[in-house]
FIVEXVEX-186865 format. One record per residue: x, y, z of N, C-alpha, C, O, CB in turn; chain; residue in three letters. Coordinates in steps of 0.001 Angstrom, whole numbers. Each point is the difference from the previous one (the first is absolute). Glycine has a CB too. Example, Ala and Ser with C-alpha at 12.3 -4.5 7.8 and 13.67 -1.06 7.14 Angstrom:
NODE    n.c1    n.c2    n.c3   ca.c1   ca.c2   ca.c3    c.c1    c.c2    c.c3    o.c1    o.c2    o.c3   cb.c1   cb.c2   cb.c3 chaine residu
NODE   13190   -5690    7800    -890    1190       0     900    1200       0    1036     -19     665   -2928   -1154     581      A    ala
NODE    1542    2223   -1966     820    1190      60    -770    1090     730     509    1108     169     675   -1736   -2314      A    ser
***
This chain:
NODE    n.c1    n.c2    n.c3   ca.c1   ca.c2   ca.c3    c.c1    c.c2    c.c3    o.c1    o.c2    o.c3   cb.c1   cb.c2   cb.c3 chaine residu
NODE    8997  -16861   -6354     -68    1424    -288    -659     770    1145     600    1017     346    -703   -1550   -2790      A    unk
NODE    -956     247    3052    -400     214    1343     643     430     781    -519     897     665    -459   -2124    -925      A    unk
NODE    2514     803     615     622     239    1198     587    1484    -536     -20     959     772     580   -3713     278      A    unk
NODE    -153    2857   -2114     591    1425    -632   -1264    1283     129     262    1202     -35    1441   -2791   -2016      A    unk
NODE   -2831    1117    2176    -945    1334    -160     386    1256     789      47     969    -757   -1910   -2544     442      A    unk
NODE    2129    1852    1474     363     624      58    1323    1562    -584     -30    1205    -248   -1536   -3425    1332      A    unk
NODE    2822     723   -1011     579     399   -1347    -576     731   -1218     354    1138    -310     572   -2900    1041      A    unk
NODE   -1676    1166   -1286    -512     127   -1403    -604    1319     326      96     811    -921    -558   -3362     -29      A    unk
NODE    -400    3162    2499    -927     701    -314    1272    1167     536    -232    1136    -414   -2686   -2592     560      A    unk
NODE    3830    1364     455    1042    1432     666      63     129   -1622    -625     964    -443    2524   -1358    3295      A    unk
NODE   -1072    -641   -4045     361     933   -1164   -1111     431    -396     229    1103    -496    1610   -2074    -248      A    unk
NODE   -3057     706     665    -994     420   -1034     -67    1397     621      87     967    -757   -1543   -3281       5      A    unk
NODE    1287    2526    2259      75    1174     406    1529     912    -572      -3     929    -808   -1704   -2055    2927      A    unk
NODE    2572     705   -1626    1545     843    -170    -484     386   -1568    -125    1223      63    2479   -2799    1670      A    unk
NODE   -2661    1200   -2993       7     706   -1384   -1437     284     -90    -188     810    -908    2213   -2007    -331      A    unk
NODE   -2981     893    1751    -673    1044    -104      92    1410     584    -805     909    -198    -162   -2712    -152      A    unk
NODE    2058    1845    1091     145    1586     621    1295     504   -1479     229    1010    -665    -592   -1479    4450      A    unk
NODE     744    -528   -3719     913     221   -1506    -585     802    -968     208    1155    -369     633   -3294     502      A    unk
NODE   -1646    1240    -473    -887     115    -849    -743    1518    -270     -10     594   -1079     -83   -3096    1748      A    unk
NODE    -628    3040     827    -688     917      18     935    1044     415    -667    1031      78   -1376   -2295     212      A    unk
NODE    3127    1478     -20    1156     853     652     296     787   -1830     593    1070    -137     818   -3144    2943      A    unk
NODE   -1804    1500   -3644     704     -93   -1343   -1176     938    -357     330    1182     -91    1130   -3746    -442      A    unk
NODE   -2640    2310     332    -975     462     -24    -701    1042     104    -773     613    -737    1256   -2025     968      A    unk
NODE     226    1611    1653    -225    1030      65     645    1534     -45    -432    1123     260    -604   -2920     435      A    unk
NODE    2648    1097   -1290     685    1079    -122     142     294   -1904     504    1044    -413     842   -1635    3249      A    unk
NODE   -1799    -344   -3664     228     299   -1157   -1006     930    -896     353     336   -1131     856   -2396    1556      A    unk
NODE   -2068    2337     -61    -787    1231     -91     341    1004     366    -268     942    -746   -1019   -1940     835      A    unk
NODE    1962    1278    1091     446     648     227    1270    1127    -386     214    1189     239   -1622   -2826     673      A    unk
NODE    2312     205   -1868    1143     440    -720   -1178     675   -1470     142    1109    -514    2415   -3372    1619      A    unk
NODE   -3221    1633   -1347    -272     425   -1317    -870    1825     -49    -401     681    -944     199   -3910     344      A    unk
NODE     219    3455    2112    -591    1076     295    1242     870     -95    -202     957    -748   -1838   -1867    2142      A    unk
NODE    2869     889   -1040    1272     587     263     537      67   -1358     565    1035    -353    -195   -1894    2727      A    unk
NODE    -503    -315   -3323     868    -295   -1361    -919    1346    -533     553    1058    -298     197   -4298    -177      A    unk
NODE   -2460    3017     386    -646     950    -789     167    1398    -192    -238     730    -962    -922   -2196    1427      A    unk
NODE    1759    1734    1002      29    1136     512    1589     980    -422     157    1221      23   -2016   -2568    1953      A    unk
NODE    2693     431   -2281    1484     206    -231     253     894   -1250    -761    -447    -859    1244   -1860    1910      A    unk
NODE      71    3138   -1463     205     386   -1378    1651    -182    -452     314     411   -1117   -2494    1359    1424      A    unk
NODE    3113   -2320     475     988      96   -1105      54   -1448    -125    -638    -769     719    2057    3016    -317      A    unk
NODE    -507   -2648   -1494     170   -1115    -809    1083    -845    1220    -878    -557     659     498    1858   -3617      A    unk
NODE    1269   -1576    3404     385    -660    1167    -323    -314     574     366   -1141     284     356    1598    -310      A    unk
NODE   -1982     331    1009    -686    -200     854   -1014   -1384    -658    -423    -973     624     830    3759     440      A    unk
NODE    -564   -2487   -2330   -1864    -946     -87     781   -1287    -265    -607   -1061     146   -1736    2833   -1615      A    unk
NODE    3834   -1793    1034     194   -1681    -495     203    -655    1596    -400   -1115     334    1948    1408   -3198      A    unk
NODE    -626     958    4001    -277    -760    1009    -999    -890     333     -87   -1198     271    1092    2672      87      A    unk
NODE   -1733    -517    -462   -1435    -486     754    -400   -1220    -809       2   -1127     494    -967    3583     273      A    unk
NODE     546   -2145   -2309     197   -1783    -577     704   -1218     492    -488   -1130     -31     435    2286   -1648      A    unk
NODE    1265    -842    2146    1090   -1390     639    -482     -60     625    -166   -1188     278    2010    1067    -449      A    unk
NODE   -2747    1248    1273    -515    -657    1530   -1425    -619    -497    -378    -820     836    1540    2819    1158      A    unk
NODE   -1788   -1915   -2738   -1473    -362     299     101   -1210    -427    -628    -896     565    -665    2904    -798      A    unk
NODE    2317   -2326   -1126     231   -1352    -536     517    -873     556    -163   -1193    -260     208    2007   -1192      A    unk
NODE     842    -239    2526     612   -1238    1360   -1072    -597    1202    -288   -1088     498    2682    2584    -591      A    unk
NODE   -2829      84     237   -1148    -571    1247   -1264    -471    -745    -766    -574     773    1470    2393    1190      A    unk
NODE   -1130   -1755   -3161    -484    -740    -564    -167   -1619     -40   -1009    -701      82    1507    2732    -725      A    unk
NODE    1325   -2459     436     -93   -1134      82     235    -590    1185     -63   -1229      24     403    1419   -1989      A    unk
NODE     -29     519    3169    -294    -415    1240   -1471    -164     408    -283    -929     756    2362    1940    -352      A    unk
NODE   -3020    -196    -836   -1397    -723     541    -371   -1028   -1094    -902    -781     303    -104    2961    1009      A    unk
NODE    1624   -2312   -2667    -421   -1393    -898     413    -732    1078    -935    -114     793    1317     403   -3480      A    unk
NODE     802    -937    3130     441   -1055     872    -642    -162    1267     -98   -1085     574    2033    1387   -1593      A    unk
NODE   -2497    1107    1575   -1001     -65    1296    -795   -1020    -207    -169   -1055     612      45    3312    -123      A    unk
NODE    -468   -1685   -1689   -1439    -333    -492    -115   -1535    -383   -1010    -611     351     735    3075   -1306      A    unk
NODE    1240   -3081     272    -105   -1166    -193      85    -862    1183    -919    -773     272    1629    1375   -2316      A    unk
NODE     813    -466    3076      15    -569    1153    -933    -232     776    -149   -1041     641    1695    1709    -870      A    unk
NODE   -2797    1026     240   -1110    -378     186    -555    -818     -59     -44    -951     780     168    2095    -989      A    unk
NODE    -654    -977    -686    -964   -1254    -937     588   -1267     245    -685    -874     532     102    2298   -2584      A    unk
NODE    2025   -1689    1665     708   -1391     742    -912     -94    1032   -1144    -404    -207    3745     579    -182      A    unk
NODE   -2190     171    1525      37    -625    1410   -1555     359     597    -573    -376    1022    3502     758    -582      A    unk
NODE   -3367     562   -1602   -1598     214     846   -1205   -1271    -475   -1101    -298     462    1484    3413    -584      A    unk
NODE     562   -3732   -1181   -1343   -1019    -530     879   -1804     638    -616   -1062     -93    -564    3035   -3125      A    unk
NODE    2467   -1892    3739     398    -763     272    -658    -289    1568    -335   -1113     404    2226    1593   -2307      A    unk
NODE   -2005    1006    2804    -780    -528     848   -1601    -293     -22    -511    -807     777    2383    1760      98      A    unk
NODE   -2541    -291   -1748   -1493    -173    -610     247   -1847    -323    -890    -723     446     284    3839   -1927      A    unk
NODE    1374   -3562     991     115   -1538    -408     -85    -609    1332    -880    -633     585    2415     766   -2752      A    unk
NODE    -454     218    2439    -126    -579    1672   -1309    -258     912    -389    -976     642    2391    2252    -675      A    unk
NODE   -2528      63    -196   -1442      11     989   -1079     346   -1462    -226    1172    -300    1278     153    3398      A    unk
NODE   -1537   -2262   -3761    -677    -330   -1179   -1311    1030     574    -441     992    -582    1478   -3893    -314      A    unk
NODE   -1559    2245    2407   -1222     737      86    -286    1342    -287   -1170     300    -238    1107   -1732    1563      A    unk
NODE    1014    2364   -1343    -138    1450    -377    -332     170   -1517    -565     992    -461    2243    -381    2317      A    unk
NODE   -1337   -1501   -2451    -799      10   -1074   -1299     366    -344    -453     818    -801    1773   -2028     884      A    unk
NODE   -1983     163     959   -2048     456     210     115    1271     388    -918     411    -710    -369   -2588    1780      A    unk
NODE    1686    3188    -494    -104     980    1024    -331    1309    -629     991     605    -409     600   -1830    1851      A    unk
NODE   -2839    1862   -1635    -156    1362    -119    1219     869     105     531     513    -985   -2641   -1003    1800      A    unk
NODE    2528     635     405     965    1021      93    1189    -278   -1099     509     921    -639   -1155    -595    3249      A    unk
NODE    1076   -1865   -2774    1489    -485    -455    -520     815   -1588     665     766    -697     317   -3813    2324      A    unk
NODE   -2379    2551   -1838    -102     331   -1723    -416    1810     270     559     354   -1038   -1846   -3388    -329      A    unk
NODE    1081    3548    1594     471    1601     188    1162     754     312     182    1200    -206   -1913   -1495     709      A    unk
NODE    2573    -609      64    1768     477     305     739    -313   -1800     843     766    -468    -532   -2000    3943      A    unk
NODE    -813      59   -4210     324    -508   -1187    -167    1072   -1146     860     126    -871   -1499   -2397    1810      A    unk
NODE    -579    3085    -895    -272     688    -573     772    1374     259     315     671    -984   -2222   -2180     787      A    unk
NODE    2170    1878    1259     752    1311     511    1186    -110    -568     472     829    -779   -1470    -517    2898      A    unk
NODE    1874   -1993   -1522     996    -177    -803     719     365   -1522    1084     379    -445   -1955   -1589    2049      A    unk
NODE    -662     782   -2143     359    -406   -1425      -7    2062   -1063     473     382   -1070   -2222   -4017    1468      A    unk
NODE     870    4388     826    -213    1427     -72    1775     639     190     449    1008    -545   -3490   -1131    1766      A    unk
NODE    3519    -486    -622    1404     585     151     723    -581    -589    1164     399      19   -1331     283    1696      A    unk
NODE     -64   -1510   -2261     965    -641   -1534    -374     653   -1190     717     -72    -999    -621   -2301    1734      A    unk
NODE   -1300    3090    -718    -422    1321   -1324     721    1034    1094     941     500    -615   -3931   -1056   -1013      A    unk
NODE    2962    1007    2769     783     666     -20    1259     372    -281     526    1061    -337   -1916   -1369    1077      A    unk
NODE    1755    -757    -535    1837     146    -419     126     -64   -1331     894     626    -569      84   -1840    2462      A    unk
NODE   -1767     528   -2486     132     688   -1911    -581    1100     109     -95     372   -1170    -203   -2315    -402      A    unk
NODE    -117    2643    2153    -616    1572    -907    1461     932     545     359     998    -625   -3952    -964     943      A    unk
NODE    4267    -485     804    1176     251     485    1059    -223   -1115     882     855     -79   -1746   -1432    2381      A    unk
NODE     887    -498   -3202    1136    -323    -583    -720     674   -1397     728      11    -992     535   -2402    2502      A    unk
NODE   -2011    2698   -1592    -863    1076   -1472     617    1822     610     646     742    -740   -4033   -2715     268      A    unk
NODE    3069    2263    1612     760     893     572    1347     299     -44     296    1193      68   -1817   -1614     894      A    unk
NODE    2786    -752   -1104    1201     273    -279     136     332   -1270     678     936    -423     -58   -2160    2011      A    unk
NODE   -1426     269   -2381     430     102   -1721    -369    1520      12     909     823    -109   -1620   -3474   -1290      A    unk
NODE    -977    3175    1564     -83    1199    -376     733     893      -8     345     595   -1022   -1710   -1128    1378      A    unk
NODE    1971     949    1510     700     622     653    1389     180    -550     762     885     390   -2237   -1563    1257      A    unk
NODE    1815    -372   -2745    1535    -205    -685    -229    1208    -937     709    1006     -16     -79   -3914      17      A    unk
NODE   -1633    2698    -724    -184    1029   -1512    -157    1405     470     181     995    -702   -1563   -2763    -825      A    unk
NODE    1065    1760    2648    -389    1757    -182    1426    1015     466     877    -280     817   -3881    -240      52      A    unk
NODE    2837    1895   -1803    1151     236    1094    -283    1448     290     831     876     238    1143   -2597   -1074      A    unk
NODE   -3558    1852     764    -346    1636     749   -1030    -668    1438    -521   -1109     112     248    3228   -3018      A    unk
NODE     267    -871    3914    -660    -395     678    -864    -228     433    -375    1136     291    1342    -833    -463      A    unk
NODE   -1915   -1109     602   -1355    -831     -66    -679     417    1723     567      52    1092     528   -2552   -3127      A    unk
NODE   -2321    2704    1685    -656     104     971    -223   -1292    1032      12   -1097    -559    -835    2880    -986      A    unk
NODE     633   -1778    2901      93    -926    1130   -1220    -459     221    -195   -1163     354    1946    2160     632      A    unk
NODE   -2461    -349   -1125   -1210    -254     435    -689    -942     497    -460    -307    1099     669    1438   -2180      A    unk
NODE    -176   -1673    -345    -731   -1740      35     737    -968     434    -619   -1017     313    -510    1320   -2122      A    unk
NODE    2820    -321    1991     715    -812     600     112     217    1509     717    -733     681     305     526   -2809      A    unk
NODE   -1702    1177    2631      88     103    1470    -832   -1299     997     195    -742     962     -34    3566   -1645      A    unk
NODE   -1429   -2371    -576   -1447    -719     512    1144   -1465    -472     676    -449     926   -3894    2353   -1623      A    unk
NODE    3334   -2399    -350     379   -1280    -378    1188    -336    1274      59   -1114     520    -650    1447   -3508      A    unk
NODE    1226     463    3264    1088    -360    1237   -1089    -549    1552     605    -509     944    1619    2920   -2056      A    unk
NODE   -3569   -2261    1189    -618    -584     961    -466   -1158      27    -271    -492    1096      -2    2195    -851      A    unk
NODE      93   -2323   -1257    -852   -1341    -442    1206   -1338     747    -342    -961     689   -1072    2201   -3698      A    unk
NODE    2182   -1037    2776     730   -1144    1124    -410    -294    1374    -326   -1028     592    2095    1684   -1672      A    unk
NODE   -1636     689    1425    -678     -17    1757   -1425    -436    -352    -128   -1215     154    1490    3474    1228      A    unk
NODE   -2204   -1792   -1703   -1283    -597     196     -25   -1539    -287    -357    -865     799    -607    3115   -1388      A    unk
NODE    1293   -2389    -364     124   -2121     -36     772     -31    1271    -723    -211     974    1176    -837   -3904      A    unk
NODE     905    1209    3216     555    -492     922   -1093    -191    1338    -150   -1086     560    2429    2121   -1723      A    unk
NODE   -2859     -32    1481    -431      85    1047   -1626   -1139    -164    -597    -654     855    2170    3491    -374      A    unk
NODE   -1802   -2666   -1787   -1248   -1106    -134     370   -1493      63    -823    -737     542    -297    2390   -2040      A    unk
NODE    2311   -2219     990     719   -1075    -110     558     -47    1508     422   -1095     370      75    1225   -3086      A    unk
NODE    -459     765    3477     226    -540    1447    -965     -98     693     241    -814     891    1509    1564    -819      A    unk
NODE   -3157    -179      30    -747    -337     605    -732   -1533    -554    -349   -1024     588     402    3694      86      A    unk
NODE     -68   -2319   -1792    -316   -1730    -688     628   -1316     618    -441   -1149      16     444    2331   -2234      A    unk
NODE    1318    -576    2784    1314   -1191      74    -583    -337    1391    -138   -1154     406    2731    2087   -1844      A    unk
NODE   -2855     -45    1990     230      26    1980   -1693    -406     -39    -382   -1166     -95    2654    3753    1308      A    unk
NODE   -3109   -1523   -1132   -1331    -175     232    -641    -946    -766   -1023    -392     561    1049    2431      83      A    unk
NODE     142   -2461   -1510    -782   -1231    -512   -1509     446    -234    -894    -816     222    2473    -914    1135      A    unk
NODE   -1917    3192   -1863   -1568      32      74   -1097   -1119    -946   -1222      91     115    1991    2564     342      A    unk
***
């Protein structure tokens, strides 16, 4: 399994951009869905959030595939401060993507229009992990 690490670590990378590409645009739809008032418009927007939805589920798992397949590989990251603080960030963007998939259901029922507000701020929380989960990855603090 050794000789594949590399391998293993290009996919873990390729769906985690999957992953977060999904992420960071599906807040975004639900800003747009909130914002919509006729009835055409909002089921669109349902088909889209429920597709790209399940494009970051599959990110997300592939993730997790190939990110604990290489963690197996190199066991020692296990001990590692940083590895068990990237775990935790991780596991923060797996509640993210359910409060995302609590966001579609809601976003289905309503059909007047809803203030943005709080989904603007919620449309930032990807970037900040992302960017903490990369310095974790690279810098090793």
């Amino acid at each position: 399994m050794a000789n594949y690490y590399l391998w293993f670590k290009a996919l873990h990378i390729a769906f985690m951009v999957t992953w977060f590409a999904g992420l960071f645009y599906l807040p975004r739809l639900f800003i747009y869905h909130a914002e919509t008032a006729d009835t055409a418009s909002r089921e669109r927007f349902h088909v889209m959030e429920r597709r790209l939805f399940v494009m970051t589920v599959i990110g997300a798992v592939l993730t997790w595939v190939f990110g604990l397949t290489l963690a197996f590989i190199n066991s020692a990251v296990f001990d590692t401060r940083w590895f068990s603080i990237k775990i935790v960030l991780v596991v923060g963007l797996v509640v993210y993507q359910f409060r995302c998939w609590l966001w579609i259901r809601r976003l289905h029922g309503i059909s007047e229009t809803q203030t943005t507000r709080w989904l603007r701020w919620f449309n930032e929380v990807p970037v900040l992990l992302l960017l903490a989960i990369i310095i974790l990855a690279v810098v090793k603090p």
